[in-house]
C-alpha positions as CSV (number, residue, x, y, z in Angstrom):
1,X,-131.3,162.2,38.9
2,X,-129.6,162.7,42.5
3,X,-128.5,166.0,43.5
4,X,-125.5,165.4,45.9
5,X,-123.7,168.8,47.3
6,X,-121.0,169.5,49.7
7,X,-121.9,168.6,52.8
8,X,-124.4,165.8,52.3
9,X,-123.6,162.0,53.0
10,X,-122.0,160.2,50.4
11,X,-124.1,157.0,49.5
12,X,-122.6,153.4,50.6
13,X,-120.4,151.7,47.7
14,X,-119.8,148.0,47.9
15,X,-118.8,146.9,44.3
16,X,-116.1,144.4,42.7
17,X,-112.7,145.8,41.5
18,X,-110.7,143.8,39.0
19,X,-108.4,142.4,41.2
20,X,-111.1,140.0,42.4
21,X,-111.8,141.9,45.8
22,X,-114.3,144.2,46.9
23,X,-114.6,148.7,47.2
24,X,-116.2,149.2,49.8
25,X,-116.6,152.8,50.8
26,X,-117.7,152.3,54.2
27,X,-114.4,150.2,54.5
28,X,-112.2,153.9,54.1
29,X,-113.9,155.2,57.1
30,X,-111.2,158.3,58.6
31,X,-109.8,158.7,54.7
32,X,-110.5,160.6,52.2
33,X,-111.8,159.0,48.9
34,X,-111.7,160.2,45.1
35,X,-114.5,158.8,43.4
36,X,-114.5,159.1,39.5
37,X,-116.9,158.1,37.4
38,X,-116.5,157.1,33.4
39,X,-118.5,154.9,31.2
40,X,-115.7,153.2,28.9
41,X,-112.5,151.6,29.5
42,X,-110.2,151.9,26.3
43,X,-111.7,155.1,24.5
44,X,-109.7,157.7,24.1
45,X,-111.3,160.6,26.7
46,X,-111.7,157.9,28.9
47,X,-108.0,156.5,29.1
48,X,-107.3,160.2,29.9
49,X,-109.1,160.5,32.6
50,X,-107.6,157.1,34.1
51,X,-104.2,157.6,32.7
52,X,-103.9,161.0,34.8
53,X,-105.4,159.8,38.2
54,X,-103.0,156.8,37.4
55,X,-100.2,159.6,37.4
56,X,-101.3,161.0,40.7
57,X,-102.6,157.9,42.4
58,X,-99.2,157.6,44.6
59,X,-98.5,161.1,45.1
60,X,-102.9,161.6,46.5
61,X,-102.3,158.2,48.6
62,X,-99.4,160.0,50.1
63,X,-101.4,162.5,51.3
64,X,-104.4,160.4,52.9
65,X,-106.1,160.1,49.4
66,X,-107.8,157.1,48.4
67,X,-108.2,156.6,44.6
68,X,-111.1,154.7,42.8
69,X,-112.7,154.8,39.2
70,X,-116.1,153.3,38.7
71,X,-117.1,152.5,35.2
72,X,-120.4,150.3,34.0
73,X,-117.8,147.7,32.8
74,X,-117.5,144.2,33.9
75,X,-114.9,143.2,36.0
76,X,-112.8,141.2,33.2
77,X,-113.0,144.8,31.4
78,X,-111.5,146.5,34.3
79,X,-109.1,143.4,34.8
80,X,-107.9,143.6,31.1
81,X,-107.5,147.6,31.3
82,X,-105.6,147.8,34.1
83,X,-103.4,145.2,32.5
84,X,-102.8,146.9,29.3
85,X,-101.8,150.0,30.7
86,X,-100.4,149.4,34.1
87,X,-102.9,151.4,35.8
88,X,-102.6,152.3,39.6
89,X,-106.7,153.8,41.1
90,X,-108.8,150.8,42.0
91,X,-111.4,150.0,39.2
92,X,-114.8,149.1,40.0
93,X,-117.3,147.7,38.4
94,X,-121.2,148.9,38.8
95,X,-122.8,147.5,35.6
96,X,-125.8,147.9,37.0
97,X,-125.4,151.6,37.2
98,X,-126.8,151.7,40.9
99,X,-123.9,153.2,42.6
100,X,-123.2,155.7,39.5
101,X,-127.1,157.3,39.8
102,X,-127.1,157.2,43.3
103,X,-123.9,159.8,42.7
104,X,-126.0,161.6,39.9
105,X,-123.7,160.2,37.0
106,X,-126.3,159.1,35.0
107,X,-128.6,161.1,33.0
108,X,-129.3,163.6,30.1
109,X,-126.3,164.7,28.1
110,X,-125.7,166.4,24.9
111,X,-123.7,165.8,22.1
112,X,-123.5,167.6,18.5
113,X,-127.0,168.7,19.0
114,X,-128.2,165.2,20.0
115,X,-130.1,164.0,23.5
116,X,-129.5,161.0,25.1
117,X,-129.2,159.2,28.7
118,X,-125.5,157.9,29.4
119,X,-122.9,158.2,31.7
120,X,-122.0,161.7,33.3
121,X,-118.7,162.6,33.9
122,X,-118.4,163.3,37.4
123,X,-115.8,163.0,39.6
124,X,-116.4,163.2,43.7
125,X,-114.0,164.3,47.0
126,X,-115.4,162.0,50.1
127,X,-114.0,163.2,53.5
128,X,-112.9,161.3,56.3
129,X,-116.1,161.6,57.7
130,X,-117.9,160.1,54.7
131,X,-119.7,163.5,53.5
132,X,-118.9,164.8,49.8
133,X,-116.2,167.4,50.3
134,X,-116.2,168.8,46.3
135,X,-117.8,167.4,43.3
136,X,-116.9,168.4,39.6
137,X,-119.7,167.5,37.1
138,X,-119.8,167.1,33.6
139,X,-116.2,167.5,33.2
140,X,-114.1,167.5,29.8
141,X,-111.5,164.6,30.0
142,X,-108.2,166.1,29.0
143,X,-106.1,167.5,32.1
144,X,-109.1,166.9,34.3
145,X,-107.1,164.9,37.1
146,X,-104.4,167.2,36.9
147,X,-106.6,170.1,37.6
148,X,-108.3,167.5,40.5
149,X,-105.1,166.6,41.8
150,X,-104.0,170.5,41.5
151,X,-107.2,171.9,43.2
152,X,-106.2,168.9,46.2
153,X,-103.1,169.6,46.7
154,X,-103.0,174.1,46.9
């Protein structure tokens, strides 16, 4: 599993979004970017994680704050989420899983006293100069982009 830290270069993204374009992180060059990863559209912990970056998505792009959620899904997933629910962060699609272990969302997790490989919560700062500025790992869904958008904006 990659390690990334503060400091270190944040690997090139070029993935499809459900609108039909293209994230491209080199593309946000001079602007900061707020990666988050999840590995289900439409599940409970996982529309709380998107519904609250969705509630600060305007207010972090105000501030030089680009928003983006990659999940494993396909596009029409993405397409059909964002529908249902209005939501405002890009969504792209990596269904490959290349871009999320290249972040070090993917690997060995726990759950009532079972071990298995999935999708890591993780949720990553990239400065303007395209190194990671603050990564939370492993993070519990509920209030998490409020504490994100809290810790961004003291």
């Amino acid at each position: 599993m990659t390690i990334l830290e503060p400091g270190s270069p944040a690997p090139a993204i070029d993935l499809a979004t459900d609108t039909g374009g293209r994230f491209r992180l080199a593309d946000h060059a001079g602007r900061s970017v707020l990666i988050y990863f999840y590995p289900d559209s439409d599940t409970p912990a996982c529309n709380a994680v998107n519904f609250g970056f969705s509630a600060h998505t305007e207010a972090l792009g105000a501030r030089g704050i680009t928003v983006v959620g990659i999940a494993p899904d396909s596009v029409e997933t993405l397409a059909a989420f964002r529908a249902k629910y209005a939501l405002l962060p890009i969504l792209a699609s990596d269904p490959d899983r290349a871009v999320i272990m290249a972040y070090g969302a993917w690997g060995e997790k726990q759950n009532y006293g079972r071990t298995y490989t999935g999708l890591i919560r993780t949720t990553v700062l990239v400065g303007p100069d395209g190194r990671i500025v603050h990564m939370w790992r492993n993070i519990r869904a509920k209030g998490h982009a409020d504490r994100v958008y809290k810790a961004l904006t003291e």
